[in-house]
N, C-alpha and C positions, 0 to 999 in steps of 0.2 A: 585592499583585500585582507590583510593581517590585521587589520582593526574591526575588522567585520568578524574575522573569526573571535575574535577576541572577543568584542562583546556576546554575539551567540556562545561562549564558553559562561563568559560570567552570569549572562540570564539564566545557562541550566545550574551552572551553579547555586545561582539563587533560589529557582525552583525546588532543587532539590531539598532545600534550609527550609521553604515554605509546607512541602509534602511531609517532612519530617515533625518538623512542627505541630501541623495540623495531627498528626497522627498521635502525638505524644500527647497532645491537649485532648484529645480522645478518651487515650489510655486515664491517662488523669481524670477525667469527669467519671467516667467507670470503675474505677478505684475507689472512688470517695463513696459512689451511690454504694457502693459493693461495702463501703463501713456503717450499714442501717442494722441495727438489728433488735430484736426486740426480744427482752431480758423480764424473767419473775420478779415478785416482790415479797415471797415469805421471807421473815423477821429471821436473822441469825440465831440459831447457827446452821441453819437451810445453810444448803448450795445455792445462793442470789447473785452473790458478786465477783466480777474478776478472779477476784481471788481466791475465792475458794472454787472455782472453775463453775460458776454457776451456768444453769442453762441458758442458751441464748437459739433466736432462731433469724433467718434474713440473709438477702445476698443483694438488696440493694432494689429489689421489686417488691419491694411491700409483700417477702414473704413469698413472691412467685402466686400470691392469690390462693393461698393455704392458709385458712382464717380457722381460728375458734368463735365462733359470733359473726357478726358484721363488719369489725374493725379489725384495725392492726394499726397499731403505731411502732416508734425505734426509740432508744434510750440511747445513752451512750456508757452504761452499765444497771448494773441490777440497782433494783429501787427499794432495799429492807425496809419493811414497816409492822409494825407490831399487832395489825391485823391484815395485813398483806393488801393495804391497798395504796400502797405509794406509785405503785403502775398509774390508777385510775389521778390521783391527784396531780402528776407529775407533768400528764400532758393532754390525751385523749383519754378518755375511760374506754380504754376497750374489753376489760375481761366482762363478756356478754355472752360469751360461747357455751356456760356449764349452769347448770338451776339442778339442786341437792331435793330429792325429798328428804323425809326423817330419817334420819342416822339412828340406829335403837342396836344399841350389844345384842348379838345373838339372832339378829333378824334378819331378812333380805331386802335392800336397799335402791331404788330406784334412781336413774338421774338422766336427765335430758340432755342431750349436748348438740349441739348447732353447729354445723362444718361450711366451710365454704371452698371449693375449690374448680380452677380454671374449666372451661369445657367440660363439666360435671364428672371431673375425672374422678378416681378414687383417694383417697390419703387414709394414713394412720394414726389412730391415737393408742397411746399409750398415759396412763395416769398412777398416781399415786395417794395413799393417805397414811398419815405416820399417826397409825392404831394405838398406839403406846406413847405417844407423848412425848417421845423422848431426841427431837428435833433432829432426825434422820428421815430417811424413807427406805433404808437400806436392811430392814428387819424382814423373815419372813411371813409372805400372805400380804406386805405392804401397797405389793405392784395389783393393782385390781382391775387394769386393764392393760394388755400385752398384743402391739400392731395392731388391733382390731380396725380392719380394715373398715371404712367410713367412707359413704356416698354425701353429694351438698342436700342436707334433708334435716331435720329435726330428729334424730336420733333419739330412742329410749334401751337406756342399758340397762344392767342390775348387775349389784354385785352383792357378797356377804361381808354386814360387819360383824367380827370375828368377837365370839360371846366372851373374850377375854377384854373386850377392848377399853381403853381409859377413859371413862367420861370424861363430861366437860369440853372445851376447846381443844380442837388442835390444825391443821394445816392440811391442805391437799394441791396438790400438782397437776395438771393437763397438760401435755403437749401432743401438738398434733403437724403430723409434717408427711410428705409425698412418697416417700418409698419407709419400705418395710426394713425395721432396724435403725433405721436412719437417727429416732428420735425413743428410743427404747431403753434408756438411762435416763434418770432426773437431773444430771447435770450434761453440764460440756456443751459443746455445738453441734446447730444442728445446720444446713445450709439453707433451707426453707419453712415455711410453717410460724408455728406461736407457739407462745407459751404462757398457758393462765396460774397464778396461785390463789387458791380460796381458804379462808377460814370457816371451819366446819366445826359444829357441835355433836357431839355422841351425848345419847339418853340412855340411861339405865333401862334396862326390859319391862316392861310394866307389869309388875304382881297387885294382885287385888288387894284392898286393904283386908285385914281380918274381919272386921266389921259388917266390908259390903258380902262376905262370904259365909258368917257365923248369923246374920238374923235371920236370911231365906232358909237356913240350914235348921236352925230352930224354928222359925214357924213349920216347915214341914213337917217337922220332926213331931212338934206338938198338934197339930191337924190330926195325924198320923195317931197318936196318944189317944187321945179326944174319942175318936171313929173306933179305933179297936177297943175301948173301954162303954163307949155304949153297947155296941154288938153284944158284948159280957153281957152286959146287967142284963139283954132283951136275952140271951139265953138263959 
């Protein structure tokens, strides 16, 4: 009998090594998936990388199904690239989520943006454009959209580029993620969602040349001439 018990001790003993086990190999596999995250690729001196606390979004589900686009991949940090497409070369191309019309100083500016999320629940986006060139997004008027909340649809926003703004190149930010606030900073983490970087062009406003406005202006003018100096002579 005391060898019987004995062994029934040792098997729960054993068991107990095996439940533990199993449970810890669990925790483990769910730790690791929980290190996916998917990280910007604006050119420094952006917020991209670790270190300088750049955006990041994921908890290990591809994001929980909070897409810009159709895709979503994970990095193991931010991707700088000097037209911000070290994301797309790195691994998937996924920034597919944001299409720019004309950027024009002083105008109002259209943009598309594609969402994807679980159950056609709601998510927010929040975006940036550094107006001034000056490799921030932290200037005001820079944040051009703030939680706007977002259904899974083809989205069309508008924003203004601000009649001060710097032509030429500069960089813009999307991120989009499930609750409100959640992802309403250009850096830092977020626990679900993406995050796209684009490089964007601003054009100067378009003035007429002199030319296309001085010849209609003169023939008018000289029509004009022309009619009121016969009338003369016939009186």
């Amino acid at each position: 009998m005391g060898k019987i018990k004995k062994l029934r001790y040792t098997n729960m003993i054993l068991s107990m090594f095996v439940v533990v086990f199993v449970v810890s190999a669990v925790a483990m596999i769910g730790t690791a998936a929980a290190c996916h995250y998917d990280w910007g690729d604006a050119p420094d001196p952006y917020p991209t990388l670790t270190g300088n606390n750049g955006a990041n979004h994921g908890d290990g589900n591809y994001g929980r199904g909070y897409y810009l686009g159709d895709k979503w991949d994970h990095e193991d940090d931010g991707q700088p690239d000097s037209e911000a497409t070290g994301d797309d070369n790195s691994s998937n191309d996924d920034e597919d989520g944001v299409i720019f019309g004309p950027l024009t100083a002083g105008n109002l500016a259209t943009v598309q943006v594609t969402v994807i999320a679980p159950l056609s629940k709601t998510g927010y986006l929040n975006a940036w454009i550094d107006f001034n060139a000056d490799g921030d997004w932290a200037d005001s008027g820079e944040q051009i959209f703030t939680d706007v909340p977002l259904t899974p649809e083809h989205n069309e926003l508008t924003f203004d580029v601000p009649q001060g703004a710097t032509t030429g190149t500069t960089f813009a930010r999307f991120r989009f993620c499930s609750g409100s606030g959640m992802c309403s900073f250009y850096e830092g983490n977020a626990p679900d969602g993406e995050v796209e970087d684009y490089m964007v062009n601003i054009e100067n406003t378009e003035i007429p040349e002199f030319s296309t406005i001085a010849l209609p202006v003169a023939a008018i003018l000289g029509l004009m001439f022309f009619f009121n100096h016969r009338k003369r002579r016939r009186d």
